[in-house]
C-alpha positions in Angstrom: 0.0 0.0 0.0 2.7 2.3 0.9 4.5 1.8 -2.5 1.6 2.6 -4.4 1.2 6.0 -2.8 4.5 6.5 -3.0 4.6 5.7 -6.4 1.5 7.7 -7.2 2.6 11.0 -5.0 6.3 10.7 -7.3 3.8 10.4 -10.9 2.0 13.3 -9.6 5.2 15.4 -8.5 7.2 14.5 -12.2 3.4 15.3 -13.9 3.1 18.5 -12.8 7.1 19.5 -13.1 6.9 18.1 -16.6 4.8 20.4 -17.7 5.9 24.1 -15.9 7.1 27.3 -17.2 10.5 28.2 -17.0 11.1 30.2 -13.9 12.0 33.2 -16.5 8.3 32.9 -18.2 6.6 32.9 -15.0 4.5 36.1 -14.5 5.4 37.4 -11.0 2.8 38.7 -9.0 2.2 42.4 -9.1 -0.4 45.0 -7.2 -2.2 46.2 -8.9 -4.4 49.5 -8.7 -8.5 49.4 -8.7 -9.1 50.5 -12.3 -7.6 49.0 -15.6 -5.3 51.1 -17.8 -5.0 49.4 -21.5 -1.7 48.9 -23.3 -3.2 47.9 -26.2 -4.0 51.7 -28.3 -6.7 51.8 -31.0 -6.1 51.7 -34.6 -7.8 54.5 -36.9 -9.7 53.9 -39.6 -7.0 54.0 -42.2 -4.4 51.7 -40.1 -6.8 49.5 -39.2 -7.6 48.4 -42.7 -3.8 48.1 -43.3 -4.3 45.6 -40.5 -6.9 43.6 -42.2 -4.9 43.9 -45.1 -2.0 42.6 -43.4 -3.7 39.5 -42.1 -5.6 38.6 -44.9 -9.0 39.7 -43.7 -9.6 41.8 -46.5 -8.1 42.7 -50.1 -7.3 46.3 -51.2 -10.9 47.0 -52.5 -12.7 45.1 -49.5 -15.1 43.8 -51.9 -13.0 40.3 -52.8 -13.9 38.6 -49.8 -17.8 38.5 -48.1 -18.1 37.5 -44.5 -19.0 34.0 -44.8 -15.6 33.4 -46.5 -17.8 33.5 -50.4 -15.5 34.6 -53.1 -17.6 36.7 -55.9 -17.2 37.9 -59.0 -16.9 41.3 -60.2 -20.6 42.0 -61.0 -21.4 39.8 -57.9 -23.8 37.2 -60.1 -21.1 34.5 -60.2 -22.7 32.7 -57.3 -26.3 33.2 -55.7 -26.1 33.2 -52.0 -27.2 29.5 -51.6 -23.4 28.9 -53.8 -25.4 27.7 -57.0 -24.5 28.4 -60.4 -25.9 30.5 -63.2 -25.9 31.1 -66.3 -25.2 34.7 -68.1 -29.2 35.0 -68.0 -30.0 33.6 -65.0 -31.7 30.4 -66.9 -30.2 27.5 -66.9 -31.4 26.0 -62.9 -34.1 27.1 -61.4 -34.2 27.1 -57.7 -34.3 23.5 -56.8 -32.0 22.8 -59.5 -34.1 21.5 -62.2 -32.6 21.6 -65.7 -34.7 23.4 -67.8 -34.6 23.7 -72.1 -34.4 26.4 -74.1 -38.1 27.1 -73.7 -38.6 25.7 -70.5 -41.0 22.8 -71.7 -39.2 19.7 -71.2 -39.6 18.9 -67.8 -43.0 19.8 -65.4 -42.0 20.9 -61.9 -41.8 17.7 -60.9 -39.7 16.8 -63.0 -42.0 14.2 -65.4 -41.3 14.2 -68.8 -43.7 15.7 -71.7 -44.1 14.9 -75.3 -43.9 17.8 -77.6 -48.0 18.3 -77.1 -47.9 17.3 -73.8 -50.3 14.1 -74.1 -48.0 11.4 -73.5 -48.5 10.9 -70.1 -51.0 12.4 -67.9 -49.9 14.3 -64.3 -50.8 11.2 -62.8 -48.3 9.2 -64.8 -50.3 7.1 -67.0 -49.9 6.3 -70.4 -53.1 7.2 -72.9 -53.0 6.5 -76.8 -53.6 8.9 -78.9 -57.6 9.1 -78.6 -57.1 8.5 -74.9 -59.3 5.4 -74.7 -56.4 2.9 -73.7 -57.1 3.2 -69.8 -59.5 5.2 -67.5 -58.1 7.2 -64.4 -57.9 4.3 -62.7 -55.6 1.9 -64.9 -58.2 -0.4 -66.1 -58.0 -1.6 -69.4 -60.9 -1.3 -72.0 -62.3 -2.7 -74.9 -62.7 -1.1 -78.0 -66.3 -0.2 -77.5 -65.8 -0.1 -73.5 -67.6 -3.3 -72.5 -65.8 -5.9 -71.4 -65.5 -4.5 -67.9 -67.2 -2.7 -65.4 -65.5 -0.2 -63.2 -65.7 -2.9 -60.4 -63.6 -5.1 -62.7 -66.8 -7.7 -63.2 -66.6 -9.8 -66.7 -70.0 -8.8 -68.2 -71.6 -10.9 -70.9 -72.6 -9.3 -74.5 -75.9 -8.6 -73.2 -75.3 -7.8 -69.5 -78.1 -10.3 -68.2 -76.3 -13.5 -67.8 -75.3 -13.0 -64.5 -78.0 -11.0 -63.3 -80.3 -13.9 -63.7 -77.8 -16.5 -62.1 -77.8 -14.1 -59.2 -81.8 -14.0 -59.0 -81.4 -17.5 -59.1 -79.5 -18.4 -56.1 -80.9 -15.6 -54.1 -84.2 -17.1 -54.5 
């Protein structure tokens, strides 16, 4: 027991040694009076900006650099604010991005492609033919004359009154 305080009290002695100013860096205490006196004097305008100069902060027009670190161009129009890219007219992304043609037609906002008259697909996403009988809102496919099923997807017969009478039937 008494070597492992002894051994822990010399760690702690060498730990706190180890890592100590100089004796010629230490401040020595001083008194000192009840108000402050600053060393440090203020820069006027015109040094001060060869300071920022100096470090970096700024260039010699102040315009180079923007707070948030955002380099621009001369007209500023280089990058938007959000660090996208534009074009010279400000056309080719819009603000989410989306490419856009010449005439701004090929894509919808959501991003679903159109045929040159815009009745290839519908905004739901289905296909139609060119009379758009091929399928109703809901997907279900047709017959020419728009018999062979019923929106409840029941099989009729030519006539309709096949099953009707089988259903009579059994009820009865």
């Amino acid at each position: 027991m008494k070597r492992q305080v002894l051994l822990s009290l010399t760690l702690s002695m060498l730990a706190s040694t180890a890592f100590a100013l100089p004796a010629a860096d230490q401040a020595t205490p001083q008194v000192k009076s009840s108000h402050s006196v600053y060393s440090q004097t203020v820069a006027d305008g015109a040094n001060g900006n060869e300071r920022l100069k100096e470090k970096g902060l700024i260039t010699q027009d102040g315009y180079d650099k923007t707070p948030q670190g955002q380099t621009l161009a001369s007209d500023g129009s280089d990058r938007t604010p959000q660090g996208q890219t534009l074009a010279s007219d400000g056309s080719d992304r819009t603000p989410q991005g989306q490419t856009l043609a010449s005439d701004g037609s090929d894509r919808t906002p959501q991003g679903q492609t159109l045929a040159s008259d815009g009745s290839d697909r519908t905004p739901q996403g289905q296909t139609l033919a060119s009379d758009g009988s091929d399928r109703t809102p809901q997907g279900q496919t047709l017959a020419s004359d728009g018999s062979d099923h019923t929106p409840q997807g029941q099989t009729l017969a030519e006539g309709g009154g096949d099953r009707v009478i089988e259903r009579n039937a059994s009820l009865s």
